[in-house]
PyMOL Python script that loads the backbone (N, CA, C, O; Angstrom):
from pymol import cmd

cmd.read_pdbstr("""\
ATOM      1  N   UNK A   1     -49.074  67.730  -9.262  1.00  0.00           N
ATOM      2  CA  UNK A   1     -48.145  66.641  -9.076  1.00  0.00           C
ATOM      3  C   UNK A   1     -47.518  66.791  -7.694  1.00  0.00           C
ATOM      4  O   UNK A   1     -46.858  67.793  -7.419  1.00  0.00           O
ATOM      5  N   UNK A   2     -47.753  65.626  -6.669  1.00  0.00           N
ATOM      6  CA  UNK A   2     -47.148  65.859  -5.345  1.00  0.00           C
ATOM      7  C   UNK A   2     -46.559  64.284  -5.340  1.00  0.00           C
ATOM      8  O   UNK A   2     -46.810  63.286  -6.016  1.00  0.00           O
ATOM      9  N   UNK A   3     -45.838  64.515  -4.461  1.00  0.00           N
ATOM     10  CA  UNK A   3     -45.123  63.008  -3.882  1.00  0.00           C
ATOM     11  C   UNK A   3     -44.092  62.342  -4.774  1.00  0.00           C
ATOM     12  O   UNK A   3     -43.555  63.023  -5.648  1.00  0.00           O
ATOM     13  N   UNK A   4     -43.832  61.293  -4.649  1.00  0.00           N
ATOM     14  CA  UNK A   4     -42.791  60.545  -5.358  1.00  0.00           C
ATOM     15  C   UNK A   4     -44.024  59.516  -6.070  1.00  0.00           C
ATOM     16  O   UNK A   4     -45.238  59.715  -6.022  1.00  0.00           O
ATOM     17  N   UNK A   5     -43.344  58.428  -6.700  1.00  0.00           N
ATOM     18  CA  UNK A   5     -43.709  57.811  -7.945  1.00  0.00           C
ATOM     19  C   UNK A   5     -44.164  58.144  -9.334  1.00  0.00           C
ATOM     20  O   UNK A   5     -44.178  59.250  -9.874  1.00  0.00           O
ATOM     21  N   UNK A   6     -44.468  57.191  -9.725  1.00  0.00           N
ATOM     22  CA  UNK A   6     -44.686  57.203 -10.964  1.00  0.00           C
ATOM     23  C   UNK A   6     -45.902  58.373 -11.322  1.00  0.00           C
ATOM     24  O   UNK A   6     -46.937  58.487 -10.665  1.00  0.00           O
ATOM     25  N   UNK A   7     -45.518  59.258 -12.573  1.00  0.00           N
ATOM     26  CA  UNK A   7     -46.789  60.749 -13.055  1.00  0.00           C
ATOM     27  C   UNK A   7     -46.833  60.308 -14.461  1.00  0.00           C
ATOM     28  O   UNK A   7     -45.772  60.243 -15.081  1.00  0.00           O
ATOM     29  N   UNK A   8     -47.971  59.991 -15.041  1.00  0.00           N
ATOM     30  CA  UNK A   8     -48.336  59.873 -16.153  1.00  0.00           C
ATOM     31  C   UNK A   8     -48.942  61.413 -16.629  1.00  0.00           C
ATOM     32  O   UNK A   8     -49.843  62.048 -16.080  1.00  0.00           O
ATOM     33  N   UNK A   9     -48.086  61.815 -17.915  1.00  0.00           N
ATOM     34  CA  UNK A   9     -48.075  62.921 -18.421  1.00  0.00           C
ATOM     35  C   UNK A   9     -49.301  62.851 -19.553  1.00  0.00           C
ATOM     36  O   UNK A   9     -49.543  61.673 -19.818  1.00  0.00           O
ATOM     37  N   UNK A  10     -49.855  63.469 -20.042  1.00  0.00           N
ATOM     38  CA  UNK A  10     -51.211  63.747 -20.899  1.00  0.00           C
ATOM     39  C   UNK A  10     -50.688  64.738 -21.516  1.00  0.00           C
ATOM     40  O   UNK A  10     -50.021  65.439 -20.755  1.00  0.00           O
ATOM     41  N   UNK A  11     -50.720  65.173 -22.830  1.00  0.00           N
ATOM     42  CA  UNK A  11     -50.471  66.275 -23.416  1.00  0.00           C
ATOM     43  C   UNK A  11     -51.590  66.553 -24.503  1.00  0.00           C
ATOM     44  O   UNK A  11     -51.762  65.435 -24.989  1.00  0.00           O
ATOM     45  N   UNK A  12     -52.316  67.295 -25.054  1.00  0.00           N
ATOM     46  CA  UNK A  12     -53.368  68.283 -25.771  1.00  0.00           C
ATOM     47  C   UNK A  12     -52.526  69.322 -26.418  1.00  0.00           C
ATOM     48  O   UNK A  12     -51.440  69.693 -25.973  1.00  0.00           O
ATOM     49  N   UNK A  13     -53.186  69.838 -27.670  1.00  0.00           N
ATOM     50  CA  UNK A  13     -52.548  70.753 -28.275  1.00  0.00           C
ATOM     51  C   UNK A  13     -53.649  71.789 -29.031  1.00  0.00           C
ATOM     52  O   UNK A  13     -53.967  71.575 -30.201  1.00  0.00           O
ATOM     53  N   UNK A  14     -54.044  72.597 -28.494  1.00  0.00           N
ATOM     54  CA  UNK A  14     -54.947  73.361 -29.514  1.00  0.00           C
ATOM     55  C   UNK A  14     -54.790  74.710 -30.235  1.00  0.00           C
ATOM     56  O   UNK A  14     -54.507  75.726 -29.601  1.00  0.00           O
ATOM     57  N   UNK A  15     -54.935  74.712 -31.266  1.00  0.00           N
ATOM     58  CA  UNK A  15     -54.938  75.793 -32.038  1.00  0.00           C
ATOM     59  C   UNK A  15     -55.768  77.074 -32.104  1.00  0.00           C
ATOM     60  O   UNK A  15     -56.428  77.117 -31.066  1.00  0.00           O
ATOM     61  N   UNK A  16     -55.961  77.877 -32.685  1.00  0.00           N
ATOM     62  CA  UNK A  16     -56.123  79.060 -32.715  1.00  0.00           C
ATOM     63  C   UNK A  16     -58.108  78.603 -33.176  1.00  0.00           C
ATOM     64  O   UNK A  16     -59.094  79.315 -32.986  1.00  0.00           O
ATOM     65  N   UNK A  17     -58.071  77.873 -33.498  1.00  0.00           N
ATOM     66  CA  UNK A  17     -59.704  77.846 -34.221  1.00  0.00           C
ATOM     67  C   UNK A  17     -60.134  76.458 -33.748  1.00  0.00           C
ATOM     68  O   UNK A  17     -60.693  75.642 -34.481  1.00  0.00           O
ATOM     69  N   UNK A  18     -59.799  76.237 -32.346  1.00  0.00           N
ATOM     70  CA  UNK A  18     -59.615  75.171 -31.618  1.00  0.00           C
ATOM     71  C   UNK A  18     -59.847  73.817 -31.567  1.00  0.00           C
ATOM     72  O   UNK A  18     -60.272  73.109 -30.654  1.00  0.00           O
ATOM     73  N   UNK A  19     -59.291  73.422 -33.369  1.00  0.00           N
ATOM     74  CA  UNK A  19     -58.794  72.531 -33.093  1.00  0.00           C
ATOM     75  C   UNK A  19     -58.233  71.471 -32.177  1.00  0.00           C
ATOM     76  O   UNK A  19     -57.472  72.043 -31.395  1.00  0.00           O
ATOM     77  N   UNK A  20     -58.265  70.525 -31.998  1.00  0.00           N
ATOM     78  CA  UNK A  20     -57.414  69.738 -30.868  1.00  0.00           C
ATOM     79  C   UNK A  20     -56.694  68.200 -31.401  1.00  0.00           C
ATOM     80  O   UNK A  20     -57.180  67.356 -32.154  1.00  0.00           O
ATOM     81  N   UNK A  21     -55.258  68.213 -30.641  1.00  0.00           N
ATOM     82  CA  UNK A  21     -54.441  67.424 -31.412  1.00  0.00           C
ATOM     83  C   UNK A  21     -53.706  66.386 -29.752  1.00  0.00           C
ATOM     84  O   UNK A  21     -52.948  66.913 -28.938  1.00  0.00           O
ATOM     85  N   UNK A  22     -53.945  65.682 -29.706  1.00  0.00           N
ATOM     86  CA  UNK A  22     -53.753  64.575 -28.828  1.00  0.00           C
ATOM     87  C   UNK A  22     -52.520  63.884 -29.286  1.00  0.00           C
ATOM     88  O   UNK A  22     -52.423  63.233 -30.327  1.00  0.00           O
ATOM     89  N   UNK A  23     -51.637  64.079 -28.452  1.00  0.00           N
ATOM     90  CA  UNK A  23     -49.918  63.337 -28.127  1.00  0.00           C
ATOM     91  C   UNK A  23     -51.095  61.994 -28.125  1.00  0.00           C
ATOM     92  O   UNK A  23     -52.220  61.897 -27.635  1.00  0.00           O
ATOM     93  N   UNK A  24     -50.004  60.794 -29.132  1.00  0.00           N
ATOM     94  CA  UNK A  24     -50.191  59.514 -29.683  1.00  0.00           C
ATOM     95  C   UNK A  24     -50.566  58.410 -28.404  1.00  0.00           C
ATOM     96  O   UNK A  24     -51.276  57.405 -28.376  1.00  0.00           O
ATOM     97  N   UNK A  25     -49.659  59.167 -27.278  1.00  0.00           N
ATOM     98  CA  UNK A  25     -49.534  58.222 -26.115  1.00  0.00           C
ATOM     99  C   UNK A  25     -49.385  59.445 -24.716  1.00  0.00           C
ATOM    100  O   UNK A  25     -49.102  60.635 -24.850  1.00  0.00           O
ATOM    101  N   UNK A  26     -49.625  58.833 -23.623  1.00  0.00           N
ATOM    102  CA  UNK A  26     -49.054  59.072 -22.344  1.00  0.00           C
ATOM    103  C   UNK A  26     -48.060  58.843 -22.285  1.00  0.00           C
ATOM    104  O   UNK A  26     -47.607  57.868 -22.885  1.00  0.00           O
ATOM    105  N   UNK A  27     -47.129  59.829 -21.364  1.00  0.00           N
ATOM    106  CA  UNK A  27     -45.625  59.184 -20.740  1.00  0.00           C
ATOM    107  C   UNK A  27     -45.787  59.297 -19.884  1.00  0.00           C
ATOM    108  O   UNK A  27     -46.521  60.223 -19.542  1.00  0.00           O
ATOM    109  N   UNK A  28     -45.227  58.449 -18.948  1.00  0.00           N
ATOM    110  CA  UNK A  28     -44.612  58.403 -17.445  1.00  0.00           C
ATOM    111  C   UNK A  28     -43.270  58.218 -17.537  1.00  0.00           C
ATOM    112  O   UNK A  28     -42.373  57.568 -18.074  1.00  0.00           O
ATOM    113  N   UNK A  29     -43.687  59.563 -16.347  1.00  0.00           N
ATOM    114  CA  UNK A  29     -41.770  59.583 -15.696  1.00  0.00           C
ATOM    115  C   UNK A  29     -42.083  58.830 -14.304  1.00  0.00           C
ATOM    116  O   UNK A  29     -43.280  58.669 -14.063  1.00  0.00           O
ATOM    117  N   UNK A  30     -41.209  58.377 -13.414  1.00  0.00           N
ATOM    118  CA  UNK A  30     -41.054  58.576 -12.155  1.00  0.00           C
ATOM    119  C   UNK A  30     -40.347  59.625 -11.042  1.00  0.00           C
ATOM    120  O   UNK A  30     -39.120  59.728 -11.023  1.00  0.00           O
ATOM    121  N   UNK A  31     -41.156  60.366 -10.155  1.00  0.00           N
ATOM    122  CA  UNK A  31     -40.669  61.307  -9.382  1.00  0.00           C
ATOM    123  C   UNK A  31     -39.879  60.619  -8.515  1.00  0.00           C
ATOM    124  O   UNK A  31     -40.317  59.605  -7.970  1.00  0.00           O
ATOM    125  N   UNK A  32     -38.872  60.986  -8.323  1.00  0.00           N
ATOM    126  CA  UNK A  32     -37.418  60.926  -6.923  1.00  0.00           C
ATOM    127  C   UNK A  32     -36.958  61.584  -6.611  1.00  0.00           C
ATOM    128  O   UNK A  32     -35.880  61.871  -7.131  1.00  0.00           O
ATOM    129  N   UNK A  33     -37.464  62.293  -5.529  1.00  0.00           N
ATOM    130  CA  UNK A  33     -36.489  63.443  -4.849  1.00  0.00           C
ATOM    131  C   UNK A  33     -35.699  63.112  -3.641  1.00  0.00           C
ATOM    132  O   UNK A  33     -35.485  63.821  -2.658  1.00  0.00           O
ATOM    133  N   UNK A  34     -35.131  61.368  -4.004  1.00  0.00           N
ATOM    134  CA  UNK A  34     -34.397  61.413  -2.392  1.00  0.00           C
ATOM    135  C   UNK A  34     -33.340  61.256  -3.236  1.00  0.00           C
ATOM    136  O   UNK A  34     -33.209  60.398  -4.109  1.00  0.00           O
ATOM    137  N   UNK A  35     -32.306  62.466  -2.811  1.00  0.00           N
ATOM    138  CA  UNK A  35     -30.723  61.883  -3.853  1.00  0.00           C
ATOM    139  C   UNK A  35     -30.268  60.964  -3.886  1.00  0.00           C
ATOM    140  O   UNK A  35     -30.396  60.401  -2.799  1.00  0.00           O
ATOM    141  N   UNK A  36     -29.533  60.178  -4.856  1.00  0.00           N
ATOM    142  CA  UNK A  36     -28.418  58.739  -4.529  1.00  0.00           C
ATOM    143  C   UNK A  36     -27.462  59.276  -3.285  1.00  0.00           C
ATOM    144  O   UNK A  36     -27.536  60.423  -2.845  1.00  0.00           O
ATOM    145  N   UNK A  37     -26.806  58.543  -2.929  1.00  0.00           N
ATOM    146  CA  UNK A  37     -25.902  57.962  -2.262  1.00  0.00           C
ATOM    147  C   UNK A  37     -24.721  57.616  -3.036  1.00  0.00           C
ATOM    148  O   UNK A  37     -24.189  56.510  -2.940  1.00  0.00           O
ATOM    149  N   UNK A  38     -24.240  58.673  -3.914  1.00  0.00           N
ATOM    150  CA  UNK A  38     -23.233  58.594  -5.213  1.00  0.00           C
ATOM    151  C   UNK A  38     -21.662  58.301  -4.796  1.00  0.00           C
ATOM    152  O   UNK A  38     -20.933  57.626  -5.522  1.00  0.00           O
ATOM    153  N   UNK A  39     -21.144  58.976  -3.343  1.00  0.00           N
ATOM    154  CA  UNK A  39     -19.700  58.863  -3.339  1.00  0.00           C
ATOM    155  C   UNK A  39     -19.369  57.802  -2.480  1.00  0.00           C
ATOM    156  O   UNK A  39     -19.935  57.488  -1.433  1.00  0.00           O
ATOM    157  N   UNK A  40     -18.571  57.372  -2.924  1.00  0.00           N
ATOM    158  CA  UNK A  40     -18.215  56.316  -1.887  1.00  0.00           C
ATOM    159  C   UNK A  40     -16.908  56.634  -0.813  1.00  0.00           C
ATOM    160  O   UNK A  40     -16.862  57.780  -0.366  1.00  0.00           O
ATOM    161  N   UNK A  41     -16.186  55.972  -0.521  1.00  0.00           N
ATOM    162  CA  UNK A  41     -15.162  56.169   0.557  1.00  0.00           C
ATOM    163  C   UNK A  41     -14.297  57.723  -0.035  1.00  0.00           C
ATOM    164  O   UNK A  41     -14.286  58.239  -1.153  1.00  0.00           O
ATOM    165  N   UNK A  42     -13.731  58.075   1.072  1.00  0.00           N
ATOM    166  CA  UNK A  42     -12.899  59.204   0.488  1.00  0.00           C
ATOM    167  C   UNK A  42     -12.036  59.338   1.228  1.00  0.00           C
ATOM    168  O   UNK A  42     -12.286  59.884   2.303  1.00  0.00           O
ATOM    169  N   UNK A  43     -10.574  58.850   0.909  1.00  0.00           N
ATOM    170  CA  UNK A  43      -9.464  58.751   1.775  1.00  0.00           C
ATOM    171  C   UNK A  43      -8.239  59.636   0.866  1.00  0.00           C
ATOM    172  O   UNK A  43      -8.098  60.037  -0.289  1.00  0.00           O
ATOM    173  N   UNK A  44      -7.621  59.655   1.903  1.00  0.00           N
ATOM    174  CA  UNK A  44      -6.804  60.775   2.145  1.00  0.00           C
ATOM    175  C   UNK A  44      -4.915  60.079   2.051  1.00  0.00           C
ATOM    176  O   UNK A  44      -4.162  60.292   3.002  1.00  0.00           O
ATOM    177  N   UNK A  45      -4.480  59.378   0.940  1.00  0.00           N
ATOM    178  CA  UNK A  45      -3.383  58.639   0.885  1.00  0.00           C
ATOM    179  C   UNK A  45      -2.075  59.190   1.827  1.00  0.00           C
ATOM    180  O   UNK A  45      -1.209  58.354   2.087  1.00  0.00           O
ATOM    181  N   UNK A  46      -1.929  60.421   2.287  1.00  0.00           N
ATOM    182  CA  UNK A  46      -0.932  61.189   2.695  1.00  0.00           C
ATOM    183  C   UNK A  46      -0.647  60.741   3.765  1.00  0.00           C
ATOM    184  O   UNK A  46       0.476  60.569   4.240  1.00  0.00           O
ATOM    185  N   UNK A  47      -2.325  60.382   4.501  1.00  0.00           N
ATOM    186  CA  UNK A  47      -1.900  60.202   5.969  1.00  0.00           C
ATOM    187  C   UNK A  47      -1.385  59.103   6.201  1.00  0.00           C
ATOM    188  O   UNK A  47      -2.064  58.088   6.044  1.00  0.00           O
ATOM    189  N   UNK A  48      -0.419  59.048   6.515  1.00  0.00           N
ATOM    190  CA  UNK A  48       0.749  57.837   6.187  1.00  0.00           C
ATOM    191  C   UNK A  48       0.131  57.383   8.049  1.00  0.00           C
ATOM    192  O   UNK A  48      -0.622  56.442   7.798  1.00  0.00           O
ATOM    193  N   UNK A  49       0.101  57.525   9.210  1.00  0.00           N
ATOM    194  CA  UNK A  49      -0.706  56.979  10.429  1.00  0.00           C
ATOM    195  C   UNK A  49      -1.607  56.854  10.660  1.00  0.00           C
ATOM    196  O   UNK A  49      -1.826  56.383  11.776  1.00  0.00           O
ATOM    197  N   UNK A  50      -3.117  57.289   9.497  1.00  0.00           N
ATOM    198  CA  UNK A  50      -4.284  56.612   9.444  1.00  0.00           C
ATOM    199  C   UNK A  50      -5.067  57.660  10.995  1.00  0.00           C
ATOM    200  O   UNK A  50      -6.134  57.362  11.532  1.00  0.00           O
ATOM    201  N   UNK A  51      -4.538  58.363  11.236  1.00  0.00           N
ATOM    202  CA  UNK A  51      -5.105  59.130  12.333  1.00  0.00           C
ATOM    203  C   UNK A  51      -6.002  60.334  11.697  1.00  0.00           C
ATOM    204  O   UNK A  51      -6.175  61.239  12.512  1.00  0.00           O
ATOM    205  N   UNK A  52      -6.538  60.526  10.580  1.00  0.00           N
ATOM    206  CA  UNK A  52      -7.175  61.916  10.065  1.00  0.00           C
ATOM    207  C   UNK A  52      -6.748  62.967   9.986  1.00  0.00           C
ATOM    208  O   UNK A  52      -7.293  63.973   9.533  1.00  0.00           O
ATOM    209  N   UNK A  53      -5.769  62.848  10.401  1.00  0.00           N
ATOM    210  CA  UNK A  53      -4.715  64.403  10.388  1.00  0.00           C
ATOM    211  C   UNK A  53      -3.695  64.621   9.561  1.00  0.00           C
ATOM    212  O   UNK A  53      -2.600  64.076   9.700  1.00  0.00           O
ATOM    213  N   UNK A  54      -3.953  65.355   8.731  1.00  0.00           N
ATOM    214  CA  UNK A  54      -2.201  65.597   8.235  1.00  0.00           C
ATOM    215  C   UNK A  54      -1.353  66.507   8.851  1.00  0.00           C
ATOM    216  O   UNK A  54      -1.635  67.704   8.921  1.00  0.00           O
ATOM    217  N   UNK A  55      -0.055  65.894   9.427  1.00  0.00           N
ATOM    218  CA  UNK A  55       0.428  67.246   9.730  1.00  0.00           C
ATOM    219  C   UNK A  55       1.184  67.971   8.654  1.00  0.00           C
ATOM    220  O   UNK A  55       0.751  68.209   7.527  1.00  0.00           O
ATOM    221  N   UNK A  56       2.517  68.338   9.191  1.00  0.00           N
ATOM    222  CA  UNK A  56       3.586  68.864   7.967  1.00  0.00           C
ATOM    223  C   UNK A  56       4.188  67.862   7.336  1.00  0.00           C
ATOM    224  O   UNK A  56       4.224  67.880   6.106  1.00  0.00           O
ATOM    225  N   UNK A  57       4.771  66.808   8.064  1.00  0.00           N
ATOM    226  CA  UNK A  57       5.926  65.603   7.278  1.00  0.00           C
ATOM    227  C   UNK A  57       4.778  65.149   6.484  1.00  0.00           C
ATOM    228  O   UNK A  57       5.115  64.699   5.389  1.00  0.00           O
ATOM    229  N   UNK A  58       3.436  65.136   6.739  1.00  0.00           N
ATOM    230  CA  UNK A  58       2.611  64.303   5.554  1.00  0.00           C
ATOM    231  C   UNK A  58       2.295  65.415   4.075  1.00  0.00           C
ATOM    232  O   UNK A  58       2.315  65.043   2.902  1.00  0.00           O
ATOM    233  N   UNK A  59       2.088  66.457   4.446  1.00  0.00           N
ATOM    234  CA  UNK A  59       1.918  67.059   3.119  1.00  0.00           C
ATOM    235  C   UNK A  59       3.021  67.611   2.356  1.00  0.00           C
ATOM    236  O   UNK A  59       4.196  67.791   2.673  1.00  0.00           O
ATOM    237  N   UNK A  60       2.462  67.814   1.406  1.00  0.00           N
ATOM    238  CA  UNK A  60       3.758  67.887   0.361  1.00  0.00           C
ATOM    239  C   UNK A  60       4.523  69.189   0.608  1.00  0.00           C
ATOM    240  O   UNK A  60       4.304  69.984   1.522  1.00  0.00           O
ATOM    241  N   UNK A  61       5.438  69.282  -0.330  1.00  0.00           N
ATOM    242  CA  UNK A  61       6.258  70.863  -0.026  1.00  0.00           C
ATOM    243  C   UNK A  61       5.838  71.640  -0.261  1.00  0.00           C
ATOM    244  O   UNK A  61       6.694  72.524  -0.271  1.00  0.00           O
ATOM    245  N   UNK A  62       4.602  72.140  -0.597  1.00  0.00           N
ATOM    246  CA  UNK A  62       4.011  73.462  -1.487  1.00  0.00           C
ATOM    247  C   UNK A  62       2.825  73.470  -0.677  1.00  0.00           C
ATOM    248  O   UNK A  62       1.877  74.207  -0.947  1.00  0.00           O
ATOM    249  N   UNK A  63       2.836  72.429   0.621  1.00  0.00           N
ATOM    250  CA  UNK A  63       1.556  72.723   1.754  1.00  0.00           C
ATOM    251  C   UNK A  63       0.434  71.606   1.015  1.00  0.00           C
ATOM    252  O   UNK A  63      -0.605  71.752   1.659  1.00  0.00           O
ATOM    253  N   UNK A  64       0.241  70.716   0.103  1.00  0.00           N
ATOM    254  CA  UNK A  64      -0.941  70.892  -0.357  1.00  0.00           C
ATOM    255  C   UNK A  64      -0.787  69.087  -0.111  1.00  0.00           C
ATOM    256  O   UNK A  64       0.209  68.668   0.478  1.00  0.00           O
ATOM    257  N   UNK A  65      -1.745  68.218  -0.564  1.00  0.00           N
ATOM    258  CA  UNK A  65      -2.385  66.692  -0.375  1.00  0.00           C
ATOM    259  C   UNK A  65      -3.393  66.673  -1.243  1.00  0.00           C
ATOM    260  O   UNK A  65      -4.077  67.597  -1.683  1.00  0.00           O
ATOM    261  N   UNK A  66      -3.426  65.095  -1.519  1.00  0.00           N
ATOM    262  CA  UNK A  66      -4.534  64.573  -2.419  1.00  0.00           C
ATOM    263  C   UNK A  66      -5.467  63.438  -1.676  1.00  0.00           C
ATOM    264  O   UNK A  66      -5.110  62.589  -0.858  1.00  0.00           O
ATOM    265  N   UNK A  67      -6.592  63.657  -2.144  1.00  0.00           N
ATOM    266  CA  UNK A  67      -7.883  63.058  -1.720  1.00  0.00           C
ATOM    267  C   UNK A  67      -7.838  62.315  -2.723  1.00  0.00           C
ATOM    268  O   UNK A  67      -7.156  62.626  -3.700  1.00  0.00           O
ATOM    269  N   UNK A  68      -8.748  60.894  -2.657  1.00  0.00           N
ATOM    270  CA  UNK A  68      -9.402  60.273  -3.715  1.00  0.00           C
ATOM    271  C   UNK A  68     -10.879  60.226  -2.997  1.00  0.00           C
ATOM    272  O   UNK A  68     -11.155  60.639  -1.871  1.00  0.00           O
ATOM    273  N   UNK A  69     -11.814  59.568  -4.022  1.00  0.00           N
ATOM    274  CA  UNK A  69     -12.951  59.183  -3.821  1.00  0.00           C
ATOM    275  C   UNK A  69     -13.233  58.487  -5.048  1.00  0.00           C
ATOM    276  O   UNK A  69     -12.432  58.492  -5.983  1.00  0.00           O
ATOM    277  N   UNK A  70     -14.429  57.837  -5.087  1.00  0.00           N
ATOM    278  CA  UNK A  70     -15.644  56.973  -6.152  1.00  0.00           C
ATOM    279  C   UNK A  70     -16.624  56.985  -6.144  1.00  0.00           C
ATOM    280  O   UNK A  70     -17.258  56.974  -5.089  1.00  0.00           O
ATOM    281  N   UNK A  71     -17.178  57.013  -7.316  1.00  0.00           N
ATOM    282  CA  UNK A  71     -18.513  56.562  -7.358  1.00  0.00           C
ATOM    283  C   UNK A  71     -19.145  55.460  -7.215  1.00  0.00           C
ATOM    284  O   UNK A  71     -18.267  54.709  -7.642  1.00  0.00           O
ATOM    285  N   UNK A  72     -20.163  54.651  -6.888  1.00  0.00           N
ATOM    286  CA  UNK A  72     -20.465  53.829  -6.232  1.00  0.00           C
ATOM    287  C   UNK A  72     -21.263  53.146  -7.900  1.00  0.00           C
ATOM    288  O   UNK A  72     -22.056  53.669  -8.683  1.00  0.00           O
ATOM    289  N   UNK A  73     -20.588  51.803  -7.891  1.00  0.00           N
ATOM    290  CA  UNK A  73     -21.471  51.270  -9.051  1.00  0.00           C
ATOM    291  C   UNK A  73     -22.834  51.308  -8.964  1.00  0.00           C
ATOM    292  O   UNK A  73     -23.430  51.495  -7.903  1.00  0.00           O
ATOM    293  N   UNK A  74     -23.584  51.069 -10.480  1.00  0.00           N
ATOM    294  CA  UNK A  74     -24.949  51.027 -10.651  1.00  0.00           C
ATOM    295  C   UNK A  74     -25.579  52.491 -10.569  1.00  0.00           C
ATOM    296  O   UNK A  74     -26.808  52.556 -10.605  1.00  0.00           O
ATOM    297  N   UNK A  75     -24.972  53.463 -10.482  1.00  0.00           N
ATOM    298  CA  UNK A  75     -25.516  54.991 -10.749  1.00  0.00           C
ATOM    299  C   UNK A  75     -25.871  55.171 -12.423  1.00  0.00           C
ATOM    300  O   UNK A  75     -25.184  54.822 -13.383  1.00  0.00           O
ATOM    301  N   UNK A  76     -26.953  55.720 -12.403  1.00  0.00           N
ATOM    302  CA  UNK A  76     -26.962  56.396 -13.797  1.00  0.00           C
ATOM    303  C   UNK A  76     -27.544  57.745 -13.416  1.00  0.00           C
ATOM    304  O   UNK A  76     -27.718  58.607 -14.278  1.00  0.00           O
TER     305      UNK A  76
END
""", "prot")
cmd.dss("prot")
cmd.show_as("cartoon", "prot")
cmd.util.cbc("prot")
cmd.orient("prot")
């Protein structure tokens, strides 16, 4: 099995006194090895001037900030 698309699977089964027992059907999967494109924007609410930086007045008292992000509809 090389490349992407569609691999139709075959399966056989034999026994000890070699018998042979044939899966009812083929399956196909499809191969994809290019990842989604799952997250979408990822902003940073703190930065109150939109410049990418937080300094001190933007993060909280304990040093720390929150990110959001999403997932991008139509993923399964």
């Amino acid at each position: 099995m090389t490349g992407e698309g569609p691999v139709a699977i075959h399966a056989e089964a034999v026994d000890a006194q070699g018998n042979v027992d044939v899966a009812d059907a083929d399956v196909t999967v499809t191969v994809d090895t290019v990842p989604a494109d799952l997250i979408g924007a990822i902003t940073i609410p703190e930065d109150l001037n939109g410049d990418g930086i937080l300094n001190a007045d933007e993060l909280g008292t304990d040093g720390s900030f929150n990110a959001q992000s999403g997932i991008r509809t139509g993923c399964s």
